[in-house]
C-alpha positions as CSV (number, residue, x, y, z in Angstrom):
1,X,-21.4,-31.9,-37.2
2,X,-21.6,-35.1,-35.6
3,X,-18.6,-34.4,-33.5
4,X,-20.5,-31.6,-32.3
5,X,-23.9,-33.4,-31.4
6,X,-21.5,-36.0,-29.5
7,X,-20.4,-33.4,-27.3
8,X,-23.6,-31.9,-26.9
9,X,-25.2,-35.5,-25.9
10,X,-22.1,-36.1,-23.5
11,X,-22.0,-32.4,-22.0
12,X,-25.8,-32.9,-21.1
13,X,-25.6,-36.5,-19.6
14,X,-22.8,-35.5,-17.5
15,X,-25.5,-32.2,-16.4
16,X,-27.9,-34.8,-15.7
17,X,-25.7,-36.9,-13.8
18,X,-24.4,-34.1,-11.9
19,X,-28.1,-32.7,-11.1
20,X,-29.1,-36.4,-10.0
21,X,-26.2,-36.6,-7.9
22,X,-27.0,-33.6,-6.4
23,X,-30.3,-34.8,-4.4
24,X,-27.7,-37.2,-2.4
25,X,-26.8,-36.0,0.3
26,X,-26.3,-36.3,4.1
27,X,-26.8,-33.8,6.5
28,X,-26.1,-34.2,10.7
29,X,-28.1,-33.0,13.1
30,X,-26.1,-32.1,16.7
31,X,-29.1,-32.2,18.6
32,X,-30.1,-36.2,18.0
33,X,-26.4,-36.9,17.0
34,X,-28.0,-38.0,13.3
35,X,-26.8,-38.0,9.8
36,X,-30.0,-38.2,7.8
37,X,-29.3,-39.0,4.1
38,X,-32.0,-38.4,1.4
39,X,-32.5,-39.5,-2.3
40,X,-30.0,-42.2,-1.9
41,X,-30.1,-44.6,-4.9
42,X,-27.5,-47.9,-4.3
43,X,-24.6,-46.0,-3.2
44,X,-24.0,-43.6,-0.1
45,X,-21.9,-40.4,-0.4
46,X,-18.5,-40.8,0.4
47,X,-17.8,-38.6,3.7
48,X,-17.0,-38.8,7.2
49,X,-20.3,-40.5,9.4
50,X,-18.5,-41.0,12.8
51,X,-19.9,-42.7,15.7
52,X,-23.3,-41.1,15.4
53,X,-26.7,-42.7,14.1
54,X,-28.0,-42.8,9.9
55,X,-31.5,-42.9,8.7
56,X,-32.1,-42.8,5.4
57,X,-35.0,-41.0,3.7
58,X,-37.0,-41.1,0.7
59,X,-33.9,-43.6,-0.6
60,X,-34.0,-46.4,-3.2
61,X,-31.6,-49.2,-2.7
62,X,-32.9,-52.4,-4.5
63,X,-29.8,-54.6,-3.9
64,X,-27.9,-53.4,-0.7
65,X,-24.6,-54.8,-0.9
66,X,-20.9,-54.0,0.2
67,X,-20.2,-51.4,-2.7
68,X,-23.7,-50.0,-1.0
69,X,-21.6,-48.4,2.0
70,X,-17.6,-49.0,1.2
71,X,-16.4,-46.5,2.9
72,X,-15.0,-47.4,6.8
73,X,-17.1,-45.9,10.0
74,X,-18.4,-46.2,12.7
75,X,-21.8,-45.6,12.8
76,X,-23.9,-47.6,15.6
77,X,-27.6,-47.1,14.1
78,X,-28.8,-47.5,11.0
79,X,-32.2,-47.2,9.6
80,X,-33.4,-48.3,6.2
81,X,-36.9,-48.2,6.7
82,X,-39.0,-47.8,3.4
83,X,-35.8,-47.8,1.2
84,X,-37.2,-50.2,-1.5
85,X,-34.8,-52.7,-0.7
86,X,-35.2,-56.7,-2.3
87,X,-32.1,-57.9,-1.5
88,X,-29.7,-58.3,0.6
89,X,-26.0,-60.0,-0.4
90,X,-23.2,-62.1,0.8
91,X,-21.3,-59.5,3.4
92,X,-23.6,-56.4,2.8
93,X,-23.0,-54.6,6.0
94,X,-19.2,-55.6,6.3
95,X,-17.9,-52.2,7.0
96,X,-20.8,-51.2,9.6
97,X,-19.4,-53.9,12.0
98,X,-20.0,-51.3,14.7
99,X,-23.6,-51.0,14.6
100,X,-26.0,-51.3,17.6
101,X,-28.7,-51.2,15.7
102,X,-29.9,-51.8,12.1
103,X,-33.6,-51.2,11.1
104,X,-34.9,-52.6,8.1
105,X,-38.3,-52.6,8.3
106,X,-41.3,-51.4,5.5
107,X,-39.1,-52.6,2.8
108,X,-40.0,-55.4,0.2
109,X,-37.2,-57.7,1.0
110,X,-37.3,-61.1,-0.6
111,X,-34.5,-62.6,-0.5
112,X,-31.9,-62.8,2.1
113,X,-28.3,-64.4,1.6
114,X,-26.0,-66.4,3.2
115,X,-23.1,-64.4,5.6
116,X,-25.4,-61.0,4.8
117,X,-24.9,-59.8,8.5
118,X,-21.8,-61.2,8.6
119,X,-19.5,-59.3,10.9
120,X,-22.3,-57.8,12.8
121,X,-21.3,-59.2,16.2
122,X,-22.9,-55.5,18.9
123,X,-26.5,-55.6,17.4
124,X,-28.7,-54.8,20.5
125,X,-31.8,-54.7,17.7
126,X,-32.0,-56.0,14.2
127,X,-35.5,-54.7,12.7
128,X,-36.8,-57.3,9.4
129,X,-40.3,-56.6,10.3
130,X,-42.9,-56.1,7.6
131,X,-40.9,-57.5,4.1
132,X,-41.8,-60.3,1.7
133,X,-39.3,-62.9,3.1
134,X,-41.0,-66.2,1.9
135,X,-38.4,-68.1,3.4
136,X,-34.9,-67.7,5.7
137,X,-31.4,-68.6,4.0
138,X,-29.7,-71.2,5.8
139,X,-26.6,-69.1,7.2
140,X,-28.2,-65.7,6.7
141,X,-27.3,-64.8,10.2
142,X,-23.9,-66.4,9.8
143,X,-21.4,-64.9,12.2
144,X,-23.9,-62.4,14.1
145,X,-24.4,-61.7,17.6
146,X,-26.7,-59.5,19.0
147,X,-29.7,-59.4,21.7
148,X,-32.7,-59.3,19.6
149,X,-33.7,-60.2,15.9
150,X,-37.5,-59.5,14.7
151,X,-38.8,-61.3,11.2
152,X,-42.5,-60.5,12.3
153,X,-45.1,-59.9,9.5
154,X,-43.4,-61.7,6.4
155,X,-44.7,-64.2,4.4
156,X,-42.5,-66.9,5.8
157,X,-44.0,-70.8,5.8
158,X,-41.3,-72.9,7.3
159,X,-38.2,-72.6,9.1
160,X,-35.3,-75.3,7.3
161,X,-33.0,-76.8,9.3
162,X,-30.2,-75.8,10.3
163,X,-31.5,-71.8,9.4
164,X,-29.5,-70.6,12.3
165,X,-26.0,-72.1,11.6
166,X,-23.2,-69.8,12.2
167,X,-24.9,-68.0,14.4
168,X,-23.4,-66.5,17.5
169,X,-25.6,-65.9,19.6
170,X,-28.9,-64.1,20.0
171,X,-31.3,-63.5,22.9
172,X,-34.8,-62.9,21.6
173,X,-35.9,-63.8,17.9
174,X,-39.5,-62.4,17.1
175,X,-41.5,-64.7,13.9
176,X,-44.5,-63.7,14.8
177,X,-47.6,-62.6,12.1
178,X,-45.7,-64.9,9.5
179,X,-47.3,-68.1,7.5
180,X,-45.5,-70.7,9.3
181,X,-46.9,-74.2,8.7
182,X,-43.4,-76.1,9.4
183,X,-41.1,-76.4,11.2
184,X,-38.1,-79.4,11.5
185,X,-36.6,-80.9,14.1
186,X,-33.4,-79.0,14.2
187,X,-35.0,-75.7,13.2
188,X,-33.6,-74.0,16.7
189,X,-30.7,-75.6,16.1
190,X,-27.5,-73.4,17.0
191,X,-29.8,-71.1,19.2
192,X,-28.3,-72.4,22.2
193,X,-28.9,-68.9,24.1
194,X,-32.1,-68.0,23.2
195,X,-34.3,-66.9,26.0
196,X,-37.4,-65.2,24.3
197,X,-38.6,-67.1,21.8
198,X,-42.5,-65.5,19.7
199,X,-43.9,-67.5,17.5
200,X,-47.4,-66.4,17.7
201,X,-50.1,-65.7,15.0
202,X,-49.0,-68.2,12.3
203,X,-50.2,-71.4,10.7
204,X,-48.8,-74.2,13.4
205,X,-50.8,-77.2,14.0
206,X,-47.8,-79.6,15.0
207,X,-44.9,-79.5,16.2
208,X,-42.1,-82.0,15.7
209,X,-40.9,-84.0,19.1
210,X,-37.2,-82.3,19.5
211,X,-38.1,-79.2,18.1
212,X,-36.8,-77.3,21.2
213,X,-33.9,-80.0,22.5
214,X,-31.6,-77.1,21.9
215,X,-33.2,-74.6,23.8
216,X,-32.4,-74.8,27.3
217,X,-32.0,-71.3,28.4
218,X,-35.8,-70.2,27.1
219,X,-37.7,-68.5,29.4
220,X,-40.9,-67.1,27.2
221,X,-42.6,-68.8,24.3
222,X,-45.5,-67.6,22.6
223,X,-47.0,-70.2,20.3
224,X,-50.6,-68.3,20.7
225,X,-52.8,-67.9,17.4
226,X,-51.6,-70.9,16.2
227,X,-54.0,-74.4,15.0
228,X,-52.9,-76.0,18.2
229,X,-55.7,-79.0,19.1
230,X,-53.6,-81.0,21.2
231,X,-50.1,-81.3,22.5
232,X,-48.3,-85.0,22.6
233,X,-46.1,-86.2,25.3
234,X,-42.6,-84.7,24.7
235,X,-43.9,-81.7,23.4
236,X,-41.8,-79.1,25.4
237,X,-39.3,-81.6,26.2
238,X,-35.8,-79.2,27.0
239,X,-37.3,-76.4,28.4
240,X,-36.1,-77.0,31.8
241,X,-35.7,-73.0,32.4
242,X,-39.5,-72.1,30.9
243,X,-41.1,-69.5,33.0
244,X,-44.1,-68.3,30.8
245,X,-46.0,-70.7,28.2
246,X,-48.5,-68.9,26.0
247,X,-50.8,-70.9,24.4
248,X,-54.3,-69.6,23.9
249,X,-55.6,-68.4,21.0
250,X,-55.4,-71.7,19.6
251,X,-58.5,-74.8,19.0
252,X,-57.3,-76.7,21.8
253,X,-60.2,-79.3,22.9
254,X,-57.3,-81.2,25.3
255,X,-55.3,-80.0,27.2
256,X,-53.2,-82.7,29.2
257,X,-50.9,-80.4,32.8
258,X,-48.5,-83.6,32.2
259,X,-47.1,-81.7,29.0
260,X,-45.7,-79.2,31.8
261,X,-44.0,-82.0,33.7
262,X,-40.5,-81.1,33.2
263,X,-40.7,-77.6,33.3
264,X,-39.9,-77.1,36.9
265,X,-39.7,-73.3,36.5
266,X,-42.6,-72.8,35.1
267,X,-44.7,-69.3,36.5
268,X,-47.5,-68.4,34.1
269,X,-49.5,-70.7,31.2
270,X,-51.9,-69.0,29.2
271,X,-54.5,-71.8,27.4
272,X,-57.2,-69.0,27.3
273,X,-59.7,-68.7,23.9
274,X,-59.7,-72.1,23.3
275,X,-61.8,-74.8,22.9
276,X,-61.3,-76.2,26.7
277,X,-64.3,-77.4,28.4
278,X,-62.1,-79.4,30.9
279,X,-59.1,-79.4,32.7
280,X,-58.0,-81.2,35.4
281,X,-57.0,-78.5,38.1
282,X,-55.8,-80.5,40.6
283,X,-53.2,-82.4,38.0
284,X,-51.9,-79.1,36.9
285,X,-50.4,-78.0,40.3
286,X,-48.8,-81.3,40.7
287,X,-47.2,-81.2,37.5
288,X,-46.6,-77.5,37.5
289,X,-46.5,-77.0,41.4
290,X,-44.2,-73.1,41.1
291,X,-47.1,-71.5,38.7
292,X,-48.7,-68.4,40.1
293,X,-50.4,-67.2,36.9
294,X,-52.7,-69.1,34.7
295,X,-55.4,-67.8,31.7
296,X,-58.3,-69.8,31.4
297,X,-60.8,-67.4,29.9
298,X,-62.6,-67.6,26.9
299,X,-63.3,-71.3,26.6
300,X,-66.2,-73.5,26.7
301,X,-66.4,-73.8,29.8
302,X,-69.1,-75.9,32.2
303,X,-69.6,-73.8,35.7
304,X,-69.3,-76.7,37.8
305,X,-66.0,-78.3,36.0
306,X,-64.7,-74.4,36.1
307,X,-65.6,-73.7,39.8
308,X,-63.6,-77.1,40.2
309,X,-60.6,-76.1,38.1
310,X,-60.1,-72.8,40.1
311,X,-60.8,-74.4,43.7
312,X,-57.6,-76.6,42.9
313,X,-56.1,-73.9,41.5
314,X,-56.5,-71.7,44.8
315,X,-53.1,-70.3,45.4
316,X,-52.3,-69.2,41.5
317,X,-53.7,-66.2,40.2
318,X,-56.4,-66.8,37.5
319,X,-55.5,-64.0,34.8
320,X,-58.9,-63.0,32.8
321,X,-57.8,-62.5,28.6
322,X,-59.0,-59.0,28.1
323,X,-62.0,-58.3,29.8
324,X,-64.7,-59.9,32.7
325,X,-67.9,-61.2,31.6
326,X,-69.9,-60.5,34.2
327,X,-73.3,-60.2,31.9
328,X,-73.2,-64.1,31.9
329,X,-73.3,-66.9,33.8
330,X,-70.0,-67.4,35.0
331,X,-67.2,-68.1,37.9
332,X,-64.1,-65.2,38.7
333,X,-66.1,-63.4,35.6
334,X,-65.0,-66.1,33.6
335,X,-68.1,-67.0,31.4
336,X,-69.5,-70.7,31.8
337,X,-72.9,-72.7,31.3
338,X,-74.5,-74.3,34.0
339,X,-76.3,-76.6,31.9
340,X,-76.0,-79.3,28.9
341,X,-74.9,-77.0,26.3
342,X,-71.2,-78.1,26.7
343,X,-71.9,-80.6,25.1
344,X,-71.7,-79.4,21.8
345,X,-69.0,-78.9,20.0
346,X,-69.6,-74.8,19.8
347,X,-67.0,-71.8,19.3
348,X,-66.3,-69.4,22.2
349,X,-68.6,-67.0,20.0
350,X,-71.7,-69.3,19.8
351,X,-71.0,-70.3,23.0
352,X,-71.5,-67.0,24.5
353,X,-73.7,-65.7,22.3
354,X,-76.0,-68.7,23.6
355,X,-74.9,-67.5,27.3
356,X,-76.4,-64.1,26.6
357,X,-79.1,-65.5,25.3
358,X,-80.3,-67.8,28.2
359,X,-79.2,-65.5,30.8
360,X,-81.7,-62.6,28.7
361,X,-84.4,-65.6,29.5
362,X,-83.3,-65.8,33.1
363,X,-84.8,-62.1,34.1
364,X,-88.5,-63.1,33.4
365,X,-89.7,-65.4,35.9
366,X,-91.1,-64.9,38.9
């Protein structure tokens, strides 16, 4: 009897195993050259993929690892959006060392380990976008090359040292929309090819003097949406080959053009939506004499020290953030007061709203 109920209980676990294996599957589509695999839980059908593109759908991979994919290909796009994935190990993506691109996006990644894209050296795009990274792996991107890596909405709050070691090379690395509070010395270290560098809408109020020694070949930063008050001597030090500075967005009541000094390349600064109520125009073209696009908008800005600013700044073209405020007092559309209140200490939204206010007044007189 109980030999019977044995191989009752093992004939229907082998059904049910057979049944759940059943949902996995990968089917290619000739007209966009994709395999799209659905119901993959930790381990992909073993099968032919060829050069073609994967996107995975409705899958469930908590830990992707080597035994994840084992089998050799030569796929060159991968997508792993919304695939439940935590982890990702030592080596994971070994045998996809072909891939352009690798999209990992809308999971719930939290932890990312050493040499995990190791052997990824053709990556045009590599997608960690909208996790639950609290933090980078020193070595995560260990042996990996490719033109652009985005970690933009996570929860990261530092950058370690040394994050980047191993790496080969990467053009543009996206941290924007993170938590970032600090960051070292030698946290761009080994990023001696970076050219696009966003680290816009975090928690930054300092930066430490060296941070970008190593980055000689940048051309954009975006530290905008930051707690920026005031930038210190040294500051961009190394960015010889800077062509755009964003910086607004920020609470910036200083802002000193000799912190431009040795960026002799320099084209457009944005310090708009801030907390300016001065700058001294005729110091920023001869610190900055190539720049042909400033912002300035959106600051607290006195009409008379404004209508100065922009006389000096004659031959550079004063970009307005967003929209004109022409319902104001104001110079270029660039909203300003023409009396004391500057000298409060006021955000850009009291500050206008005052503006509107006054300038309301302004109709009834005769």
């Amino acid at each position: 009897m109980w030999f019977v109920l044995v191989l009752l209980f093992q004939g229907s676990t082998a059904l049910y195993t057979l049944n759940q294996g059943a949902h996995r599957k990968c089917d290619y589509a000739h007209v966009n050259r994709t395999y799209t695999c659905s119901y993959i839980e930790n381990i992909f059908p073993k099968m032919f993929y060829g050069n073609y593109a994967l996107d995975c759908v409705s899958c469930s991979i908590p830990t992707f690892k080597v035994e994840t994919f084992p089998y050799e290909n030569s796929l060159i796009s991968m997508n792993l959006t919304n695939s439940r994935i935590r982890n990702i190990t030592s080596f994971a993506f070994q045998r996809l060392g072909g891939l352009h691109s690798l999209d990992l996006r809308y999971n719930v990644i939290r932890n990312v380990s050493r040499d995990a894209f190791n052997g990824l050296v053709e990556v045009y795009e590599l997608y960690l976008d909208n996790n639950e990274l609290e933090d980078l792996t020193p070595g995560f991107l260990n042996n990996f090359e490719g033109n652009q890596v985005r970690i933009s909405w996570n929860k990261l709050k530092s950058i370690a040292g040394k994050t980047f070691e191993g790496i080969k090379g990467v053009m543009a690395l996206d941290l924007s929309h993170n938590h970032i509070f600090t960051l070292f010395e030698d946290s761009f270290s080994y990023l001696d090819g970076l050219e696009f560098l966003d680290m816009s809408d975090n928690a930054l109020c300092n930066l430490p003097l060296g941070a970008f020694k190593n980055l000689k070949l940048l051309k954009t930063l975006n530290l905008a949406g930051n707690h920026f008050r005031k930038f210190h001597f040294g500051t961009f030090s190394g960015l010889n080959g800077l062509i755009e500075l964003n910086l607004s967005r920020n609470a910036l009541i200083q802002f000193e053009p000799n912190v431009l000094l040795t960026m002799g390349n320099l084209r457009m600064v944005d310090i708009g939506a801030n907390d300016l109520q001065y700058v001294d125009g005729l110091m920023i073209h001869s610190y900055a004499p190539p720049l042909r696009q400033i912002g300035i908008s959106d600051n607290v800005w006195n009409c008379i020290s404004l209508s100065n600013l922009i006389q000096y700044l004659h031959s550079v073209n004063i970009h307005v953030n967003e929209h004109y405020r022409y319902d104001v007092t104001n110079v270029h559309g660039i909203a300003c007061a023409d009396d004391t209140i500057t000298d409060q200490k006021l955000t850009f939204e009291k500050f206008y709203n005052i503006l509107k206010r006054n300038t309301n007044n302004a109709y009834n007189y005769c």
